[in-house]
VMD Tcl script that builds the backbone (N, CA, C; Angstrom):
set m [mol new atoms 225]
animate dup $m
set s [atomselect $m all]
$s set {name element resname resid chain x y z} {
  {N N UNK 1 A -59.494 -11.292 19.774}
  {CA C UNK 1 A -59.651 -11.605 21.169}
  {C C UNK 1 A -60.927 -12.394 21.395}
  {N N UNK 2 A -61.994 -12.078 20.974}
  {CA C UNK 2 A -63.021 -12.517 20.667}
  {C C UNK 2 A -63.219 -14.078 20.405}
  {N N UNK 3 A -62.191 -14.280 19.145}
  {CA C UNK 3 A -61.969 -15.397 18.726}
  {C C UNK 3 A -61.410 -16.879 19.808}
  {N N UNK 4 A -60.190 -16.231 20.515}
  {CA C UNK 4 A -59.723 -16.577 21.472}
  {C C UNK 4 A -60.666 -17.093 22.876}
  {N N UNK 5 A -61.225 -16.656 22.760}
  {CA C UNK 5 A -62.383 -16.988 24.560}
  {C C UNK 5 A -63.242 -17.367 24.014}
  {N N UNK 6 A -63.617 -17.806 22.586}
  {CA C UNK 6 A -64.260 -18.404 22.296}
  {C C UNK 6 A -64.154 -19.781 21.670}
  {N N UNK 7 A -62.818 -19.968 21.044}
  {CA C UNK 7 A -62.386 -21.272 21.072}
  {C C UNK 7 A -61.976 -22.149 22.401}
  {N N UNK 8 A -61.058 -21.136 23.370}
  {CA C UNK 8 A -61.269 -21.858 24.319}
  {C C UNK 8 A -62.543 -22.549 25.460}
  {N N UNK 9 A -63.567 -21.890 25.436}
  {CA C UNK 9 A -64.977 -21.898 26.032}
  {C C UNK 9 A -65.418 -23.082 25.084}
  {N N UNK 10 A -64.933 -22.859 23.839}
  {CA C UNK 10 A -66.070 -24.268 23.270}
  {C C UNK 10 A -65.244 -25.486 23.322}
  {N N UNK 11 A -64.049 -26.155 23.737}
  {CA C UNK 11 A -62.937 -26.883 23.354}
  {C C UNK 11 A -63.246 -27.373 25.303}
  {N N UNK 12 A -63.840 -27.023 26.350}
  {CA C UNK 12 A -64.049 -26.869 27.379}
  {C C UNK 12 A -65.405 -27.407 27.874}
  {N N UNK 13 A -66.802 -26.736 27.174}
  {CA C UNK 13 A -67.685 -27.111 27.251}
  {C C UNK 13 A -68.170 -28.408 26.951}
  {N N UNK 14 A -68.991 -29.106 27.472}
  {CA C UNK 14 A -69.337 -30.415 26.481}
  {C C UNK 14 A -70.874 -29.968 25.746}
  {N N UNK 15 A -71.377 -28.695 25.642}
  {CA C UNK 15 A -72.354 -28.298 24.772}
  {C C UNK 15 A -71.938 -27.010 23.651}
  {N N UNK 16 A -70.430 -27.515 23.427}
  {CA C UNK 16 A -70.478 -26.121 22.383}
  {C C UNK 16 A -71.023 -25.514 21.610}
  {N N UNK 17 A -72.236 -25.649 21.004}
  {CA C UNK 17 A -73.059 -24.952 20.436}
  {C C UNK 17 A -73.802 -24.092 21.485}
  {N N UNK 18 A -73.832 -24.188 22.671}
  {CA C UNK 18 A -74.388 -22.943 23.139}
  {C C UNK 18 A -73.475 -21.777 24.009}
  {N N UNK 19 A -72.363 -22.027 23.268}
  {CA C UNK 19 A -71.045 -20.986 23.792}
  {C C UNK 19 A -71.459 -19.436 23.208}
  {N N UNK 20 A -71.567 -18.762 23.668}
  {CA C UNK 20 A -71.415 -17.553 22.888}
  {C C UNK 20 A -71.171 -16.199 23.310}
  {N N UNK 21 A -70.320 -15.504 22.199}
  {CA C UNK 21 A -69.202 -14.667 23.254}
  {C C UNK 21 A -69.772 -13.173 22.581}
  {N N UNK 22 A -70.213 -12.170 23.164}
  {CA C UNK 22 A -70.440 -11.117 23.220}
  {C C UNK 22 A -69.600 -9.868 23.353}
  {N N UNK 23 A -69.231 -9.119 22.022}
  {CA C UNK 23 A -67.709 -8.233 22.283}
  {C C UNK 23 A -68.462 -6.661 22.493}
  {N N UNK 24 A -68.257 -6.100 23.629}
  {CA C UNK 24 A -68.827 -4.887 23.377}
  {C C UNK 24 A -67.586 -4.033 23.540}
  {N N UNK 25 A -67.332 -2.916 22.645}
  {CA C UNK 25 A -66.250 -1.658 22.705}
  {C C UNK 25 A -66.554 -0.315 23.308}
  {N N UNK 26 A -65.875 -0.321 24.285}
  {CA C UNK 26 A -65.990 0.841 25.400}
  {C C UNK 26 A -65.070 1.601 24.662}
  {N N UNK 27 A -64.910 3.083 25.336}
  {CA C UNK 27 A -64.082 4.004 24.996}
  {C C UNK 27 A -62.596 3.246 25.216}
  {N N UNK 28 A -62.264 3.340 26.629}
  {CA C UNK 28 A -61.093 2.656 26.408}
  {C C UNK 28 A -60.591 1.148 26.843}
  {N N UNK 29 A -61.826 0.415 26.654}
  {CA C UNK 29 A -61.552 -0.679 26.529}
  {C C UNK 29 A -62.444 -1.485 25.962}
  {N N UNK 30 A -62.121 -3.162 26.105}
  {CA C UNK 30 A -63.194 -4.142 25.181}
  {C C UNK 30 A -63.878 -5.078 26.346}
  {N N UNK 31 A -64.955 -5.163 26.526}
  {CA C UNK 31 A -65.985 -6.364 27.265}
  {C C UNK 31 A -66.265 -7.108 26.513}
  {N N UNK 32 A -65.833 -8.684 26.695}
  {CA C UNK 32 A -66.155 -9.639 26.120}
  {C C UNK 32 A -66.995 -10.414 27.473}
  {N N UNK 33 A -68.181 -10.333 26.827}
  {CA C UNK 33 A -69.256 -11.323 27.592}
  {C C UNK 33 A -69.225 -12.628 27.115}
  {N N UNK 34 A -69.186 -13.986 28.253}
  {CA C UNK 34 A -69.313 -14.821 27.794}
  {C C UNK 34 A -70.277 -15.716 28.007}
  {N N UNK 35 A -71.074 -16.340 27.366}
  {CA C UNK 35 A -72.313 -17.202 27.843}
  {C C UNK 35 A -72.179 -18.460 27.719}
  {N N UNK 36 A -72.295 -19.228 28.498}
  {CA C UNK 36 A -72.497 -20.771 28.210}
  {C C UNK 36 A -73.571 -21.689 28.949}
  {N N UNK 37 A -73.824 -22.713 28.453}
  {CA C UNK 37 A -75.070 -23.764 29.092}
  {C C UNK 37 A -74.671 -23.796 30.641}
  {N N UNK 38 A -76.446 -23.910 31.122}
  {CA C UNK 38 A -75.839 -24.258 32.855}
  {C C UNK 38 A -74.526 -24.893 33.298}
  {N N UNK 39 A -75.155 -26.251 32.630}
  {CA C UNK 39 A -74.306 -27.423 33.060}
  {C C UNK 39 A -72.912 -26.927 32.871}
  {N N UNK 40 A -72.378 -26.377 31.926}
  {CA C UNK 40 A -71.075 -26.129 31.303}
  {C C UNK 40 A -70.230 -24.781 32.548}
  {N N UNK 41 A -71.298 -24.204 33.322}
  {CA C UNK 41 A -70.700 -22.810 34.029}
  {C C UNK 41 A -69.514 -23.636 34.973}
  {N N UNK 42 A -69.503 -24.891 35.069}
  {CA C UNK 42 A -68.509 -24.822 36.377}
  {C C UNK 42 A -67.238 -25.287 35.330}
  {N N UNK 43 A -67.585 -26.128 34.563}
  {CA C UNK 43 A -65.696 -26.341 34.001}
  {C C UNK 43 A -65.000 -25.032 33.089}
  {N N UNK 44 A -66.354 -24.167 32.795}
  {CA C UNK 44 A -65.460 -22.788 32.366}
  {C C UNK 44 A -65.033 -22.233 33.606}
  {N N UNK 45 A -65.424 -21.883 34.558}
  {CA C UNK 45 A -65.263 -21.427 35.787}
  {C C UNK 45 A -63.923 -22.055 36.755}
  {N N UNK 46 A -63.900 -23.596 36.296}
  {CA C UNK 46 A -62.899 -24.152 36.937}
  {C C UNK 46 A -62.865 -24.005 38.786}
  {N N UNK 47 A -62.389 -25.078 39.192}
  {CA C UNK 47 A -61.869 -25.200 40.614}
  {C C UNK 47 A -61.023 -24.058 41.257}
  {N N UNK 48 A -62.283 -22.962 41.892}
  {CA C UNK 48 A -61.295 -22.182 42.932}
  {C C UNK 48 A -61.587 -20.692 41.545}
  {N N UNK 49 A -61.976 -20.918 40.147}
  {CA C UNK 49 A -61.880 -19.980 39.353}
  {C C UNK 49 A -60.659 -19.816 38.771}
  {N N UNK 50 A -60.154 -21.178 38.565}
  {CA C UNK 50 A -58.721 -21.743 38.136}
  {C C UNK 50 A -58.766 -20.862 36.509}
  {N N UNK 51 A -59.875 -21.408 35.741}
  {CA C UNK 51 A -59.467 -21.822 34.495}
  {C C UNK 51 A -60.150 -19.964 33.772}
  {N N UNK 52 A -60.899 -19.862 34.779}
  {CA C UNK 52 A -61.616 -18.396 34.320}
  {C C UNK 52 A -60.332 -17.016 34.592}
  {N N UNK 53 A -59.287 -17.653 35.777}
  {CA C UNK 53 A -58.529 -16.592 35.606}
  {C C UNK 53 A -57.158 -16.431 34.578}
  {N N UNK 54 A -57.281 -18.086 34.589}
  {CA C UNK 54 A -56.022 -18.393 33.285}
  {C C UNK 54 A -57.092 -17.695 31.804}
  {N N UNK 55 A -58.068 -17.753 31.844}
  {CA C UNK 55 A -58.580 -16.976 30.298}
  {C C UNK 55 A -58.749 -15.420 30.370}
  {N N UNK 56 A -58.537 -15.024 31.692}
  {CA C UNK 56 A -58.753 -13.128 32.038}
  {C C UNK 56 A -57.305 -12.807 31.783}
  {N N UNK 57 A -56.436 -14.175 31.650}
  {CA C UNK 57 A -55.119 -13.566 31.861}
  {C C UNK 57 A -54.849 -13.814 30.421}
  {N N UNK 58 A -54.594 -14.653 29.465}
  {CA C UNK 58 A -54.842 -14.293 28.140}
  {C C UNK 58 A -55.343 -13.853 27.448}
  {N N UNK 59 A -56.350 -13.210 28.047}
  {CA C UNK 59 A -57.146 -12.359 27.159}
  {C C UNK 59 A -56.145 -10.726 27.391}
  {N N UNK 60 A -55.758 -10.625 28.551}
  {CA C UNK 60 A -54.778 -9.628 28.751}
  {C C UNK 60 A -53.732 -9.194 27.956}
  {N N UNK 61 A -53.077 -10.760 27.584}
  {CA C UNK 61 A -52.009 -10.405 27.259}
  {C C UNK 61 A -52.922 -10.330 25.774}
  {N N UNK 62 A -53.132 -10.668 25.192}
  {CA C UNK 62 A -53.861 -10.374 23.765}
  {C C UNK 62 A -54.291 -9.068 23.583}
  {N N UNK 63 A -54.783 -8.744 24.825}
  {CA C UNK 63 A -55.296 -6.852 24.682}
  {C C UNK 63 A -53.927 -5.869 24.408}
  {N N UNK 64 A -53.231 -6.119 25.484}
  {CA C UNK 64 A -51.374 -5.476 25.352}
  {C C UNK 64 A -51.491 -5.433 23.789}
  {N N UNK 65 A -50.776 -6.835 23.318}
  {CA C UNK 65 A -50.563 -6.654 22.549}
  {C C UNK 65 A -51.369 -5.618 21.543}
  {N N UNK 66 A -52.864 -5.394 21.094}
  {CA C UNK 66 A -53.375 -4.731 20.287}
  {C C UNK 66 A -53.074 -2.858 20.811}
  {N N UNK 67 A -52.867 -3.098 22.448}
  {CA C UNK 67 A -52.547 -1.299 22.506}
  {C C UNK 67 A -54.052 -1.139 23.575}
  {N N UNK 68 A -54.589 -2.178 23.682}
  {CA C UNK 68 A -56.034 -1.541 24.635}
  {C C UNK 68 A -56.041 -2.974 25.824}
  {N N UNK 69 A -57.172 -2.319 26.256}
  {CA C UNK 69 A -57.423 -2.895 27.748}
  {C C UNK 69 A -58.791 -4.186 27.441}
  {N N UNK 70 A -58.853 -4.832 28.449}
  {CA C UNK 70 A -60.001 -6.389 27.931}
  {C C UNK 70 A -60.306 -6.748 29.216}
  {N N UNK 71 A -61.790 -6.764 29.437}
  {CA C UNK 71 A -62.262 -7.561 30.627}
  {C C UNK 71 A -63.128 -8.701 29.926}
  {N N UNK 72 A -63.496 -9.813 31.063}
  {CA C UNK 72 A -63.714 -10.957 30.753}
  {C C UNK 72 A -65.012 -11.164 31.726}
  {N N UNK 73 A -66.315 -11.173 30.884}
  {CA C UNK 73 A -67.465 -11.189 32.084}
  {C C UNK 73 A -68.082 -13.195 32.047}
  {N N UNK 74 A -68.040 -13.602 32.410}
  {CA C UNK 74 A -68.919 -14.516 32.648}
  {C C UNK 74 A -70.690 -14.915 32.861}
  {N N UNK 75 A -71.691 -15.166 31.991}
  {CA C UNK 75 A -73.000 -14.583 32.280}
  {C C UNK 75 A -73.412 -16.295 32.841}
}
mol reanalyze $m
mol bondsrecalc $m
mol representation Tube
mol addrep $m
């Protein structure tokens, strides 16, 4: 999952080297923090929070599948 919000975040950014995705494991679920350059917060973020909810929503279905739950933080 990890992998996932993080290829997409860098394929998005125009500074991918300062993408970086933070997985922390809760009891019953996973926080993936994600960090990126100033400049870069609005096209991850997308128009309206277009593109940030299309990645909360694959990250979803990626959690299903493993059997656990996944939130998606933005820093």
């Amino acid at each position: 999952m990890k992998d996932l919000i993080e290829y997409i975040a860098k394929y998005l950014a125009d500074s991918p080297d300062a993408v970086k995705v933070t997985e922390i494991n809760e009891t019953d679920r996973v926080v993936l923090k994600l960090e990126v350059a100033p400049e870069d917060k609005g096209k991850i973020i997308g128009r309206e929070g277009r593109v940030a909810q299309a990645m909360r929503t694959l990250l979803r279905v990626a959690a299903v599948k493993k059997g656990t739950r996944a939130n998606l933080e933005i820093i």
